[in-house]
N, C-alpha and C positions, 0 to 999 in steps of 0.2 A: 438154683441160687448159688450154688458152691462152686458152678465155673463161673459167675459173674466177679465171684469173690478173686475167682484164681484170677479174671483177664483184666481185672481194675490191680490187685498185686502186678501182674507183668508190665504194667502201665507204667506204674508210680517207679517200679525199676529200672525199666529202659528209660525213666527222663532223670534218673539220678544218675546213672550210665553216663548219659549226653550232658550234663551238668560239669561232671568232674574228668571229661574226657581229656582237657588240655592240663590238663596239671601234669609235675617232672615231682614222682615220689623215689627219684633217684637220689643219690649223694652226689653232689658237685665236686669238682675236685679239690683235694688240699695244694692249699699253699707250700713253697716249699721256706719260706718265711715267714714271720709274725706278721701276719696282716694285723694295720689299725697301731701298732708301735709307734712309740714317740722316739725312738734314738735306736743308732744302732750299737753293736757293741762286738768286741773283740774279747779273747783271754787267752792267756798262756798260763802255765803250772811248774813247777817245778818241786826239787825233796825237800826244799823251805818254805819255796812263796807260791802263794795265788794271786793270780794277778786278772785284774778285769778293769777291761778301759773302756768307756760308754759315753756316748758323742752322739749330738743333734747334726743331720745332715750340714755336711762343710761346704765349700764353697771355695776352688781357686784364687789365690787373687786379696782374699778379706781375712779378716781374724779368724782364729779359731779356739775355740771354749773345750777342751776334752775333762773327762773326770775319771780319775784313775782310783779302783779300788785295790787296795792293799791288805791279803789276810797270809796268816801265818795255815801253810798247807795239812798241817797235823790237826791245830785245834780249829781251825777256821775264825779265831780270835784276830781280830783287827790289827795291825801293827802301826803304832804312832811311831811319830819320831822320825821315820827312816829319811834315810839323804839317798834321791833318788836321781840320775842322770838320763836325760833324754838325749839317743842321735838318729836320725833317719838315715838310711842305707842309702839311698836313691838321690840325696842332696846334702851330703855334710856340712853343709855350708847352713842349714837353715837351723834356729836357737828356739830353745823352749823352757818357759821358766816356770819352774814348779811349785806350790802352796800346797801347805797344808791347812785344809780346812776344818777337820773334824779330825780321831784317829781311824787312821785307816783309809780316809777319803782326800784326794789330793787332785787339786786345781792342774791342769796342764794347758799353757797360754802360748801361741806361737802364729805359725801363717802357713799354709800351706800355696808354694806358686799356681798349683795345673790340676785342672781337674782329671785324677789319676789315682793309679793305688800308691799307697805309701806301706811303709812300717815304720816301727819304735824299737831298738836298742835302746831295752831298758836295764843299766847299773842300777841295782837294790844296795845297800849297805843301810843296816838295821842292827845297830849293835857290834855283839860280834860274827854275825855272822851276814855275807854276800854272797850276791849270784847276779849272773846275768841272765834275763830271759830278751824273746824274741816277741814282738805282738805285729802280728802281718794282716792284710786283710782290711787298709784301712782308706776305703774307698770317697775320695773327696770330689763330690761332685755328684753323688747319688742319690734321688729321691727315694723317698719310706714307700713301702708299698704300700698300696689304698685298699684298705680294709672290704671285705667283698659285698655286696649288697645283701643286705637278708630278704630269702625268701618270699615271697608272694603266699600270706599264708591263705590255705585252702577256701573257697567259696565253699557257702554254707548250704543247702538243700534250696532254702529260698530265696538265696542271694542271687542265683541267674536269672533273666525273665526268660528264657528256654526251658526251664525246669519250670515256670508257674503255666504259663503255656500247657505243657502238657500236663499237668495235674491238672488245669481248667480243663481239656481234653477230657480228662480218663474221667474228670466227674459226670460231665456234659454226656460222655458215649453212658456211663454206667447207669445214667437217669434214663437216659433213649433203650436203653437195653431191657432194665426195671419194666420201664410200662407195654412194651413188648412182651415180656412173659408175663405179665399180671394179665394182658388181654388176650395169648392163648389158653391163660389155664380160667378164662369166665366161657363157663357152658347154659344154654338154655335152660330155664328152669323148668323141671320136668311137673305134669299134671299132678297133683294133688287125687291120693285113690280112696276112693267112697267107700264106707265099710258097709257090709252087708246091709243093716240095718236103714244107712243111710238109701242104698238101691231100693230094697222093697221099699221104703217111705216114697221114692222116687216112682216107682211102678204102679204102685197104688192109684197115685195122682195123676198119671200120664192116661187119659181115657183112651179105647182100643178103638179100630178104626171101623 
């Protein structure tokens, strides 16, 4: 009975084997991007300003909508107020007009011609105190990357019909097996032994020839 036990275990093993044989319990690879983002975004820093500029893919040719954030580099506190100039390196010619929406948060409205990289020559004056930083890196004409698909997650024991198959198998052999050793271990039933007393009673009665 203990190897029927063992060859019905080997059974039910190898069809969970062959169940979960195509699955990838590997790590896919990383992005070298935020897959799934909705804008992309730039920054430069300097010993006053932090500077972060965040924009919905652009488009040669059409408006464009940028949102400039503005913090003071020590406390990371917002800085209202400032009088900000914008010029791009690569077309002096093109004009950008700046709003303050919130502190700290600042509208940047213009056009970019060609789908191309750009930058921002950005003048800060906030008070007393200016600086000019550089914001490069500002790709108009480039789609977001698409977020990666998730995984296939794992098939369950009985979610394959290859796995129920063979558990139908390994029952079917274990019942064929069962009645196989049930009918080597039935032996003839051996005679029934007369006790003595039973013999003489038998002798008695048997007349002699």
């Amino acid at each position: 009975m203990k190897q029927l036990l063992i060859l019905l275990l080997g059974l039910l093993l190898c069809g969970t084997a062959y169940a979960h044989g195509g699955e990838d319990h590997g790590d896919g690879p990383k992005a070298g991007t935020a897959a799934g983002a909705t804008s992309f975004s730039v920054a430069a820093l300097s010993e006053q300003f932090e500077v972060l500029l965040r924009y919905e893919p652009l488009e040669g040719g059409k408006p464009a909508d940028l949102r400039l954030f503005l913090s003071d580099y020590a406390t990371n506190a917002p800085i209202k107020g400032a009088k900000l100039t914008l010029t791009t390196p690569e077309d002096a010619n093109l004009k950008w007009a700046v709003t303050e929406q919130e502190p700290g948060v600042y509208l940047v409205e213009g056009q970019f011609p060609a789908n191309k990289a750009y930058s921002f020559a950005l003048n800060i004056v906030a008070g007393e105190t200016a600086d000019l930083l550089l914001l490069e890196g500002i790709k108009v004409g480039e789609k977001l990357p698409v977020a990666a698909t998730a995984p296939v997650a794992a098939t369950s024991l009985f979610s394959s019909w290859k796995t129920i198959l063979a558990l139908i198998g390994a029952f079917v052999l274990g019942i064929g097996l069962t009645a196989l050793l049930m009918r080597r271990r039935r032996q003839p039933s051996k005679p029934v032994l007369q006790t003595s007393e039973q013999a003489l009673t038998a002798s008695r009665r048997t007349p002699f020839p």
